[in-house]
OpenMM code with the backbone's topology and positions (N, CA, C; nanometers):
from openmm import Vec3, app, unit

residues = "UNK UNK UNK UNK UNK UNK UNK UNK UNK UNK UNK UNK UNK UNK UNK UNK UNK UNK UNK UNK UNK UNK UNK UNK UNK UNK UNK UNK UNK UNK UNK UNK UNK UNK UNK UNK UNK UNK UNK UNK UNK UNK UNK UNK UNK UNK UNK UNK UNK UNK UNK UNK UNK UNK UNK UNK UNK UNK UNK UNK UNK UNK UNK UNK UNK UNK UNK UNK UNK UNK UNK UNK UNK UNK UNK UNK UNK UNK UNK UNK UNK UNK UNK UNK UNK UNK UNK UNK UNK UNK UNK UNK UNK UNK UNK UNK UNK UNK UNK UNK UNK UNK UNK UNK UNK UNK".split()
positions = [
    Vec3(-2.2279, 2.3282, -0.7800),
    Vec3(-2.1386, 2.2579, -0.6908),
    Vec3(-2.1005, 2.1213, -0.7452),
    Vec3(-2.1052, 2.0816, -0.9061),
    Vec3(-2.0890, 1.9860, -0.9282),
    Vec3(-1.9485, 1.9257, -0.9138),
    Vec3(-1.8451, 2.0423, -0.9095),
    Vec3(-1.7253, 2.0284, -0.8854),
    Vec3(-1.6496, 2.0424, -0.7597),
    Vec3(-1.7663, 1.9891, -0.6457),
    Vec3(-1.7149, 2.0368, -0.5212),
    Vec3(-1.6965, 1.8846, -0.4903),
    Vec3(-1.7168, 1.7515, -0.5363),
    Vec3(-1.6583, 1.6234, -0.4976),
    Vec3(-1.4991, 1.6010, -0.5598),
    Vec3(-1.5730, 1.6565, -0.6740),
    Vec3(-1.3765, 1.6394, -0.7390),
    Vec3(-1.2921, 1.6873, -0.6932),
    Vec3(-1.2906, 1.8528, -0.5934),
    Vec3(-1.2474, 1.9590, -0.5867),
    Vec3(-1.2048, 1.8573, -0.4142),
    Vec3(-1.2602, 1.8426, -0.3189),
    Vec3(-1.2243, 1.7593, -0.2101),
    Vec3(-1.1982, 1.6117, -0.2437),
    Vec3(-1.1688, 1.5798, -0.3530),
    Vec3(-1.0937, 1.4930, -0.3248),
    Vec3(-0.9372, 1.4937, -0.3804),
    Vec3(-0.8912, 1.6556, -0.4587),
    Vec3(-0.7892, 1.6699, -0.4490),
    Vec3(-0.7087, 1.7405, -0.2769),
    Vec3(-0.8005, 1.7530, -0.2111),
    Vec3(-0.8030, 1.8383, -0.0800),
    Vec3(-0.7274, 1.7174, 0.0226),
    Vec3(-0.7281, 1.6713, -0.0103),
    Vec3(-0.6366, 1.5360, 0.0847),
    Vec3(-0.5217, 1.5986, 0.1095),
    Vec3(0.0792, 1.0994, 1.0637),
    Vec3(0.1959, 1.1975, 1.0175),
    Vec3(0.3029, 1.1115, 1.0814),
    Vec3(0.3726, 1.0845, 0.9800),
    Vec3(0.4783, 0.9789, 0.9974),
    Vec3(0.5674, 1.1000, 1.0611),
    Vec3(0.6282, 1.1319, 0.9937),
    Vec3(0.7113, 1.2427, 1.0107),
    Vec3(0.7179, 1.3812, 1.0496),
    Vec3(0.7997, 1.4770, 1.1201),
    Vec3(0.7501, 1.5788, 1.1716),
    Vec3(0.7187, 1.7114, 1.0694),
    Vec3(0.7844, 1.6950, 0.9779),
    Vec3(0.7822, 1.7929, 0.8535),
    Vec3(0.6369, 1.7940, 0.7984),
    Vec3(0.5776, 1.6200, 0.7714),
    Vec3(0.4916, 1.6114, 0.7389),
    Vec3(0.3426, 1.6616, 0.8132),
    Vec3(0.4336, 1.6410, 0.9480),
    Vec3(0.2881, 1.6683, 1.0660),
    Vec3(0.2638, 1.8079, 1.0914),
    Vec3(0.3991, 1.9119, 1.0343),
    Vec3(0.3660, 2.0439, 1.0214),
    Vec3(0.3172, 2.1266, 0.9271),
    Vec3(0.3182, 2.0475, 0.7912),
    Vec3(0.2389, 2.1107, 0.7000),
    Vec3(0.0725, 2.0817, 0.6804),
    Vec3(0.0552, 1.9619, 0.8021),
    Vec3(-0.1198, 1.9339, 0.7703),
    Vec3(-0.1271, 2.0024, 0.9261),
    Vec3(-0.0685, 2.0104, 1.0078),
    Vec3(-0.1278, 2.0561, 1.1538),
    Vec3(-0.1342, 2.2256, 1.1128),
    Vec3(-0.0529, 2.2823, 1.0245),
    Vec3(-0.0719, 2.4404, 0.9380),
    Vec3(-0.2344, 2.4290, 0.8229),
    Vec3(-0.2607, 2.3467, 0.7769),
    Vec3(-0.3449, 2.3354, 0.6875),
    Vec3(-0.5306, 2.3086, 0.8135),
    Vec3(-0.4812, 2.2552, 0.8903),
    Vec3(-0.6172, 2.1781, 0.9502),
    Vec3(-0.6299, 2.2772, 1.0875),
    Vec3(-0.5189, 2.3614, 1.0946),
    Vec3(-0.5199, 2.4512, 1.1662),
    Vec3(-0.5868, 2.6019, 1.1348),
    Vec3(-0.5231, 2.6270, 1.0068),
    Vec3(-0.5339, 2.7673, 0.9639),
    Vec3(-0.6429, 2.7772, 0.8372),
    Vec3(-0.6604, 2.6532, 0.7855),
    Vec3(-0.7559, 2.6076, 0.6803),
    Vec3(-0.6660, 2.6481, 0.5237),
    Vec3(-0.7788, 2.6481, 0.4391),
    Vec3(-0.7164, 2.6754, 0.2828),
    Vec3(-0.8122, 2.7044, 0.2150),
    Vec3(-0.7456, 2.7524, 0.0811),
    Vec3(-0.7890, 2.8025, -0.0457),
    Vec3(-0.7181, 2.6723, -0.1146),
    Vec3(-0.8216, 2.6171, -0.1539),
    Vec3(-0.7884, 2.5272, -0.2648),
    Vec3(-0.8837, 2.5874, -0.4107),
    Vec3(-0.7680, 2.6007, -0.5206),
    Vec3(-0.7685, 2.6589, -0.6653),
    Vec3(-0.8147, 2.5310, -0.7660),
    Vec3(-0.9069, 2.4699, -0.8643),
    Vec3(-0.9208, 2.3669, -0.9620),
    Vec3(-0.9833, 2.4430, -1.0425),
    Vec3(-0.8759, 2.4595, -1.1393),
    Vec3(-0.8901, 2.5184, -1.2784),
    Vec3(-0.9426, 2.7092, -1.2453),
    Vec3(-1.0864, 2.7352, -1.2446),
    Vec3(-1.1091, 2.8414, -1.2577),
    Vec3(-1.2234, 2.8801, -1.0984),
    Vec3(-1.2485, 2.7739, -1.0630),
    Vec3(-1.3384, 2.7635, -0.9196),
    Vec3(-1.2456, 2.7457, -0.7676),
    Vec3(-1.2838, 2.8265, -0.6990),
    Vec3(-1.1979, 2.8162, -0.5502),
    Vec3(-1.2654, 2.7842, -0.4524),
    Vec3(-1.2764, 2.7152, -0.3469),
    Vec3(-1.3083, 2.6746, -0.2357),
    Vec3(-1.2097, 2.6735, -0.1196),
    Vec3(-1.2644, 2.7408, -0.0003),
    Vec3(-1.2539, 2.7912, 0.1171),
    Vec3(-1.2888, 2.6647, 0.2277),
    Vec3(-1.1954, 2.6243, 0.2556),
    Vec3(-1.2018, 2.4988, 0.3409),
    Vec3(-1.1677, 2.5297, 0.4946),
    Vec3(-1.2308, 2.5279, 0.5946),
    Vec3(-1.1635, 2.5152, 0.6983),
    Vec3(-1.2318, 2.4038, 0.7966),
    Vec3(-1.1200, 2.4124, 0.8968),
    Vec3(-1.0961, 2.2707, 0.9874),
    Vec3(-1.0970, 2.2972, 1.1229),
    Vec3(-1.1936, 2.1888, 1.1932),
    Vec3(-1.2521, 2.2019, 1.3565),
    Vec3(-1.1400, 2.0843, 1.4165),
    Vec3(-1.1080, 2.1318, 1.5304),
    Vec3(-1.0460, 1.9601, 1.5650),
    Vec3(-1.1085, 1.8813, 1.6137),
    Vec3(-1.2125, 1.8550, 1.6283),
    Vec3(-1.3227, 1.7543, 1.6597),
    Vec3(-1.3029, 1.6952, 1.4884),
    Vec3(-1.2570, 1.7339, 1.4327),
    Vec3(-1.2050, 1.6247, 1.2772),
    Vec3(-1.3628, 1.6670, 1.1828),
    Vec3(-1.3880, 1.7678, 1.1711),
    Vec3(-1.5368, 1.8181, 1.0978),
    Vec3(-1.4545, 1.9282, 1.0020),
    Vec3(-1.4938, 1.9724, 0.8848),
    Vec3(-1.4767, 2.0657, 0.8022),
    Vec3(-1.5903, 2.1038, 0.7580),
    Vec3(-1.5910, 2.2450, 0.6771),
    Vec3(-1.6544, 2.2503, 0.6508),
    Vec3(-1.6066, 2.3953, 0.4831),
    Vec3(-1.6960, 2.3640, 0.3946),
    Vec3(-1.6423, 2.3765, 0.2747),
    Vec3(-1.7175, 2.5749, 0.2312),
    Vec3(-1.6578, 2.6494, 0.2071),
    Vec3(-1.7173, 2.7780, 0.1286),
    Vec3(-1.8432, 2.8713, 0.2576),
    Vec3(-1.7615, 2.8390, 0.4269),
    Vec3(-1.8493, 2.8859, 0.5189),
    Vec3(-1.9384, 2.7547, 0.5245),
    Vec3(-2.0746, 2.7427, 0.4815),
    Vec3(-2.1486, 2.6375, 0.5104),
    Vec3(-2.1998, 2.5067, 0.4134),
    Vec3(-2.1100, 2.5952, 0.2849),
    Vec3(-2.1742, 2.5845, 0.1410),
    Vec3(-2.1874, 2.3649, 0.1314),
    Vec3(-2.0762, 2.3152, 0.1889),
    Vec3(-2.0841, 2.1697, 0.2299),
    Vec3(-1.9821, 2.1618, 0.3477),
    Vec3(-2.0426, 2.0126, 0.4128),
    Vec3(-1.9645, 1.9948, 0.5245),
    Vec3(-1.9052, 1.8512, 0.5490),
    Vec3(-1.8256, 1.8378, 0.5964),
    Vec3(-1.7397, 1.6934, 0.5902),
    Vec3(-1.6705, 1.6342, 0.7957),
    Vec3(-1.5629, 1.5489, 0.6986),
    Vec3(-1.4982, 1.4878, 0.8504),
    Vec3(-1.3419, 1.4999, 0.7498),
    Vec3(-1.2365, 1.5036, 0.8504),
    Vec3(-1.1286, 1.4595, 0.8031),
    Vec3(-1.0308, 1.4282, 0.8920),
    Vec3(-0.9400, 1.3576, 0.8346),
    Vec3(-0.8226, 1.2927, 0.9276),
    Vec3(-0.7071, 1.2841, 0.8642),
    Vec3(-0.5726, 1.2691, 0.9184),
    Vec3(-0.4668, 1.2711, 0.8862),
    Vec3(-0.4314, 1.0915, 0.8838),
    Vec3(-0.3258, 1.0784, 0.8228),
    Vec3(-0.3327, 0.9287, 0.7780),
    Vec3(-0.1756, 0.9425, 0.6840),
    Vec3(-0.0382, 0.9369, 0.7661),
    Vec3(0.0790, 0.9319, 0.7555),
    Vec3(0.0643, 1.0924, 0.7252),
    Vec3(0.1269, 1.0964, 0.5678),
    Vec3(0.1574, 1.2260, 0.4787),
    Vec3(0.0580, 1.2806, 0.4104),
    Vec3(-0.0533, 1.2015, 0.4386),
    Vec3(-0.1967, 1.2576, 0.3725),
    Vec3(-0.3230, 1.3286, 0.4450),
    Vec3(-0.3525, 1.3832, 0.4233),
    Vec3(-0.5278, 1.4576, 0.4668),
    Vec3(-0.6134, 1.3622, 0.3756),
    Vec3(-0.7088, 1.3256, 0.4805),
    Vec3(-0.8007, 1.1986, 0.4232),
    Vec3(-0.9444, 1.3192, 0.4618),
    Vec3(-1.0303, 1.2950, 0.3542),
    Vec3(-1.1649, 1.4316, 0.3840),
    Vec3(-1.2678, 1.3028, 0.2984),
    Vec3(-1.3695, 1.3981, 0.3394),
    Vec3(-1.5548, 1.3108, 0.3096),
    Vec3(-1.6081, 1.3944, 0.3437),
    Vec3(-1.6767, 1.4344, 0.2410),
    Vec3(-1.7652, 1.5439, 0.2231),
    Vec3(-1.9143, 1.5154, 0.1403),
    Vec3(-2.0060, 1.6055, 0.2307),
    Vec3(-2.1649, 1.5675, 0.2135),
    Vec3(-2.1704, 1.4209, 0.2354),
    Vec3(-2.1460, 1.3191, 0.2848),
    Vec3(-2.1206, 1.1805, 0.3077),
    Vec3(-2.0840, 1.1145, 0.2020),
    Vec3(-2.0167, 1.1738, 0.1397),
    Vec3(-1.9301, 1.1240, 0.0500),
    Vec3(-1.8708, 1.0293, 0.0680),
    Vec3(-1.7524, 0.9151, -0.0490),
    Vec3(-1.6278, 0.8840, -0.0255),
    Vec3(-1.5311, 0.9708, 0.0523),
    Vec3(-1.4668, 0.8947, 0.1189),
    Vec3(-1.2840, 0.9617, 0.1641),
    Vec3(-1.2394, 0.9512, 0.0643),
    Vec3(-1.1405, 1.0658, 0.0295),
    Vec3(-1.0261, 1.0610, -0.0182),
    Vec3(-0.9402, 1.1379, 0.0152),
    Vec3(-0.8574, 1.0957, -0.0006),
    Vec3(-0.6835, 1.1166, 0.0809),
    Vec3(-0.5879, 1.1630, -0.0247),
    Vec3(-0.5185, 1.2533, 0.0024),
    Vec3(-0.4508, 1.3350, -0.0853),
    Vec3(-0.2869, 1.3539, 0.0047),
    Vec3(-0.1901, 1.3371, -0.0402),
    Vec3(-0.0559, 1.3209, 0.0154),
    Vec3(-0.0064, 1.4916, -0.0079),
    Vec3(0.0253, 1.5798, 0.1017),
    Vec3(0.0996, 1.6779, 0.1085),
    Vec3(0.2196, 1.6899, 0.1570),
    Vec3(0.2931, 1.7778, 0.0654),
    Vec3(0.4176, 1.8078, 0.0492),
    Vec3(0.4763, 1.8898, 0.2264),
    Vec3(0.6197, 1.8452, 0.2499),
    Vec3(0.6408, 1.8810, 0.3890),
    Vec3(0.6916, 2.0521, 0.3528),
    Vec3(0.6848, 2.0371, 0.5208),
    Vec3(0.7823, 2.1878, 0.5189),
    Vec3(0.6569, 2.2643, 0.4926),
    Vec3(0.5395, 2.2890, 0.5175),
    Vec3(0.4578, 2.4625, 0.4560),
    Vec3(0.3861, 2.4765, 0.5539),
    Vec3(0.3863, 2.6060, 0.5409),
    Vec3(0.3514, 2.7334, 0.6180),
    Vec3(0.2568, 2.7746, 0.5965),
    Vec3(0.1746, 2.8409, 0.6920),
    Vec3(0.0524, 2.9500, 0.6728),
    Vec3(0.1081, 3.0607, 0.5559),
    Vec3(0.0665, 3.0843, 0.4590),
    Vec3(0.0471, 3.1608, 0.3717),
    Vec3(0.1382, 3.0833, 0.2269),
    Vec3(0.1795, 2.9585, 0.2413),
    Vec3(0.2338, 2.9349, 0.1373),
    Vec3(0.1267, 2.8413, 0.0545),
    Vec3(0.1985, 2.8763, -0.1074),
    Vec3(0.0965, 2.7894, -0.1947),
    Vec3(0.1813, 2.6615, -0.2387),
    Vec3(0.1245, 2.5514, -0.2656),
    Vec3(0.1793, 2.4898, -0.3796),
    Vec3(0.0727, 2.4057, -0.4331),
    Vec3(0.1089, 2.3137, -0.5316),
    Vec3(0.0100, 2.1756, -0.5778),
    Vec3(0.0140, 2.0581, -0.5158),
    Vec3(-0.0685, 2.0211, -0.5297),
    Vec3(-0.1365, 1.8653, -0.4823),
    Vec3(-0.2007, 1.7881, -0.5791),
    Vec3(-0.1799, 1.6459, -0.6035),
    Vec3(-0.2280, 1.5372, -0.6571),
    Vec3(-0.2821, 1.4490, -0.6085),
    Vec3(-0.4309, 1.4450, -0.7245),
    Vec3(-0.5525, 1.3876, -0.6330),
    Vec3(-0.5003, 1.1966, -0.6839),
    Vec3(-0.6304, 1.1224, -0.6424),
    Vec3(-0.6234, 0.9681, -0.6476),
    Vec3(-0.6540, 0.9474, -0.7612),
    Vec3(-0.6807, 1.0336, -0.8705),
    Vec3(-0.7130, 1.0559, -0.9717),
    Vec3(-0.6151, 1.1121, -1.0649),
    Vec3(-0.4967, 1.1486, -1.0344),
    Vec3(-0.3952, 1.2096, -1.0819),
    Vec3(-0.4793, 1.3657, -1.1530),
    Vec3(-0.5683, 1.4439, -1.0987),
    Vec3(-0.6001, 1.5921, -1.1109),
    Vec3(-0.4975, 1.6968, -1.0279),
    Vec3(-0.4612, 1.7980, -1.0738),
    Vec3(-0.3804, 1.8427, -0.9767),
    Vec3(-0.5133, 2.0055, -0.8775),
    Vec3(-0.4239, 2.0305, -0.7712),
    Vec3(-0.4801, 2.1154, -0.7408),
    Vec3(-0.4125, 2.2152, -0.6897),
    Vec3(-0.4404, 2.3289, -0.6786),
    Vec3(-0.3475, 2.4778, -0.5962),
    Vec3(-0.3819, 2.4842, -0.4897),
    Vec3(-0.3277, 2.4834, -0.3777),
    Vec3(-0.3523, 2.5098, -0.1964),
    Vec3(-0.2717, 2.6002, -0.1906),
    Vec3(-0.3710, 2.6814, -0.0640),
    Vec3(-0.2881, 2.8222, -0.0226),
    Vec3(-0.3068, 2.8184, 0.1536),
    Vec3(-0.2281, 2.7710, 0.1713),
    Vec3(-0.2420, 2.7896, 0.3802),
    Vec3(-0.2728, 2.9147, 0.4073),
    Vec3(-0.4510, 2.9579, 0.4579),
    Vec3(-0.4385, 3.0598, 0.5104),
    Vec3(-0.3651, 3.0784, 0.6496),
] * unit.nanometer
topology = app.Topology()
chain = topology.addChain("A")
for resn in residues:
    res = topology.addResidue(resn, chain)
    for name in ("N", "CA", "C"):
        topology.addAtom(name, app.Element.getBySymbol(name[0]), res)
């Protein structure tokens, strides 16, 4: 799991476009893809996640165009998503780190 801090912190609502692609994500959860490892993220609205079923567990919040997550009591980090997506769509995301990552709205 050494790659499960890097991996949530590419995992990061002004606007309504924006508030529908994280209220689809924090709703329906995700598959987030880094490099060759996948993690299964889903989201409570009491603002708790939790990572691979139980495998780690966090808090997260929305914060304009971004999903802000902290995991195992981690740092936050906040990751800016793209508007407009849907349950079942994929695209990339860029971490605070400039890493990219693959999300898939289940």
């Amino acid at each position: 799991m050494r790659n499960l801090p890097a991996a949530m912190g590419l995992l990061a609502l002004a606007t309504p476009a924006f508030a529908d692609t994280l209220q689809e994500v924090t709703t329906h959860g995700m598959i987030v893809s880094v490099g060759d490892r996948q993690f299964e993220v889903d989201y409570t609205p009491d603002g708790k996640l939790t990572v691979n079923g139980s495998q780690a567990t966090g808090s997260w919040r929305i914060d304009g165009d971004r999903l802000c997550t902290s995991v195992n009591a981690g740092p936050e980090n906040c990751v800016a998503y793209p508007k407009d997506k849907k349950s079942g769509d994929i695209f990339e995301v860029l971490g605070a780190q400039g890493g990219s990552a693959t999300v898939k709205i289940k």
